[in-house]
N, C-alpha and C positions, 0 to 999 in steps of 0.2 A: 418342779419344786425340788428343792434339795431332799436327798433321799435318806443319806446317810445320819446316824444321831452321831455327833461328837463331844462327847464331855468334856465339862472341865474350860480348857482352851482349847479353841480348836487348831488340824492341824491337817495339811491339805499336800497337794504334789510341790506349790510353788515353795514351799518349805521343809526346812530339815529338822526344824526343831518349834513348837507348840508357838501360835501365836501370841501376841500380850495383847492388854486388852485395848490400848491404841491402837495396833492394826485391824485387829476385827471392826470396831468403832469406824473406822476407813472405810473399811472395805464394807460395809453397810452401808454408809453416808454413799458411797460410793455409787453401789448399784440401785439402792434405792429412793434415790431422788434425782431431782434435775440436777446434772453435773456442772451447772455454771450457775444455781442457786442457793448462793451460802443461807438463807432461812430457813430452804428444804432439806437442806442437809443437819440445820440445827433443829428440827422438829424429826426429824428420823430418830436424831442422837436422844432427844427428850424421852421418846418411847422407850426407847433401850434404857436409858434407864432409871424409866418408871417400871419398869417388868421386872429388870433387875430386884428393884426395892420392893415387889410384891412376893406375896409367898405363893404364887402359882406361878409364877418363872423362876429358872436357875437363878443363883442369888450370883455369877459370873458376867460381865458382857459377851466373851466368848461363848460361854453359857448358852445367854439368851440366842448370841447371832446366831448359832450354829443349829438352833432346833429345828426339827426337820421341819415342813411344810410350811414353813413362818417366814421368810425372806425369800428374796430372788433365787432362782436356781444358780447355785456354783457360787454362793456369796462370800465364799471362803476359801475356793479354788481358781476362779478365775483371773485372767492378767487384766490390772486398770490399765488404762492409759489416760488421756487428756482429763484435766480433772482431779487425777490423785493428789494431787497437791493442796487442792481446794480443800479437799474431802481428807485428806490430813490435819493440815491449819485448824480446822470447825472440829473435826474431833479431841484436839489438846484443848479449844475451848468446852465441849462439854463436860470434858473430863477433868476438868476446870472448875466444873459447877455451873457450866454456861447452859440454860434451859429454854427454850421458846414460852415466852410467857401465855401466847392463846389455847397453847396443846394441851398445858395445866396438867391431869394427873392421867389422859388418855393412853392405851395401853394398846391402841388397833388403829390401821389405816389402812388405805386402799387408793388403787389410781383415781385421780379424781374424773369426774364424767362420767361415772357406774352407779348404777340402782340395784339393790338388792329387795328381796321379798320378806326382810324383817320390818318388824317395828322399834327394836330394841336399840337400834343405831342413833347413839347421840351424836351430832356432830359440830361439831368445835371452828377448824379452822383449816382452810385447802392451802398449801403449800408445794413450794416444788413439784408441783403436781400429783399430790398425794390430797386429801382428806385425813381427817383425822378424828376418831369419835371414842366416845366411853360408851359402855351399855348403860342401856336405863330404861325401865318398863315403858311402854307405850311414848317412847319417844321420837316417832313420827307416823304416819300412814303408808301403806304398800302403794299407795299413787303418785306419792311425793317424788317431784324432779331433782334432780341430781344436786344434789347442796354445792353454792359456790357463796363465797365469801360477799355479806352485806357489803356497802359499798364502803362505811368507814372503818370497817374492819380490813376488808383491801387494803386501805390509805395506810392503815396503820404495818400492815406486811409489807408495801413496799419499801415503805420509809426502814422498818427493820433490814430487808436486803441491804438497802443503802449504807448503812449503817455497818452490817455484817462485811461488806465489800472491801470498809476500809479496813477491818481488824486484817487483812489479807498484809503478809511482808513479800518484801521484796529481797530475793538473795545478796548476802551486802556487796559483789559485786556490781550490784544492776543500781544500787541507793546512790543517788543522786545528792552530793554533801550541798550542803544550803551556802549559798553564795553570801560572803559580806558586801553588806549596804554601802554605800557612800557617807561619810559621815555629811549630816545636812547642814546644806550654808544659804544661810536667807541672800534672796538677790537683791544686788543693793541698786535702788534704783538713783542715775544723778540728777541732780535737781539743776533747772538752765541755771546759766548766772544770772545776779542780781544787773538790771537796769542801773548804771550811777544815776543819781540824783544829782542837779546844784547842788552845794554846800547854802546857798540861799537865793528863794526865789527871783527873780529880775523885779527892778523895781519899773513900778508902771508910773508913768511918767504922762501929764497933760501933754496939750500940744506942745505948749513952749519949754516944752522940758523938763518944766518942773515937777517935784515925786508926789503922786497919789498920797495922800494918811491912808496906814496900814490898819485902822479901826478907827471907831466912831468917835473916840475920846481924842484921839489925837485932832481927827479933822474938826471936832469941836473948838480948836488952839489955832485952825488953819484959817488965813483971811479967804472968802470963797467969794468969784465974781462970776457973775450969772452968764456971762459969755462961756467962761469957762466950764460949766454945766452942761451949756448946749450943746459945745461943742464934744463934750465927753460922751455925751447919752446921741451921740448921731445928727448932731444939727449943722447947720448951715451947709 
């Protein structure tokens, strides 16, 4: 555990001059969450500063990171690598005012998968592989198995990851400029040609040539011979 107390902002080998409170913010998110979980890193940042705004922590982030026994060993001295970048990004969000809404006003955490011999550990919500709890009288038994998140509580941390993921930029060399669309054009589909029609039906014509009445009123006017009948309707 870190040994040394450093007031104020802290201030370590990798620098020559006091840190702000965005780098300490880092470099906590940093060491003390999963380095590829932007939720766990925004419930680290929640704590810091909820301690911050209590009057039993320095009223500094640098402040709070830096108190001895309280964070990762070297949490102010050591070099990040893979991840700082993450763990940059999420701390301009919390110092933003960006908070983990399950952490709520918790001021303590611990690796998650550990049992301790209190009862006083309330506990809230596992992230990045932390837990997260407030105190509060008799709020569980020394038998109790290690608290991991109900199941729609999970649902609802992942979905936050997800979510945390994309607030993530990309350097605007690496930004990818959005392609213009095609302007859209209905496809035209062709219709075959029209069939010609006569100009007028043919006329239907008996046997001896003579023309069919084209309705009933006309052949009412027509002399009709019963040969001519038979002969019409298939006879003879």
């Amino acid at each position: 555990m870190l040994v040394a107390s450093l007031s104020g902002c802290a201030s370590g080998s990798l620098f020559s001059r006091p840190m702000t409170a965005h780098e300490c913010m880092t470099r906590v998110m940093y060491f003390e969450s999963n380095r590829s979980s932007p939720v766990g890193m925004l419930a680290v940042g929640t704590v810091v500063m909820n301690r911050v705004e209590s009057q039993h922590f320095p009223d500094t982030v640098c402040g709070v990171v830096a108190q001895p026994n309280q964070f990762a060993p070297g949490v102010t001295t050591r070099r990040m690598g893979r991840g700082s970048q993450l763990a940059s990004e999420m701390a301009t969000k919390v110092l933003n005012g960006g908070r983990h809404r399950y952490v709520g006003k918790a001021l303590y955490f611990h690796t998650a998968g550990m049992t301790f011999p209190y009862t006083n550990m309330h506990y809230l919500v596992e992230a990045g592989g932390n837990v997260f709890y407030d105190k509060r009288k008799n709020a569980r038994s020394r038998s109790d198995p290690p608290f991991v998140n109900p199941q729609g509580l999970e649902a609802a941390n992942r979905a936050a990851n997800v979510m945390l993921t994309g607030y993530q930029t990309a350097p605007a060399s690496q930004r990818i400029a959005p392609q213009p669309q095609p302007e859209y054009q209905p496809r035209r589909i062709e219709q075959p040609a029209a069939v010609p029609l006569p100009e007028a039906p043919p006329e239907a014509t008996y046997a001896d040539n003579r023309p069919v009445p084209r309705s009933a009123g006309s052949a009412m006017l027509q002399p009709v011979d019963i040969d001519d009948l038979i002969r019409a309707n298939g006879g003879y």
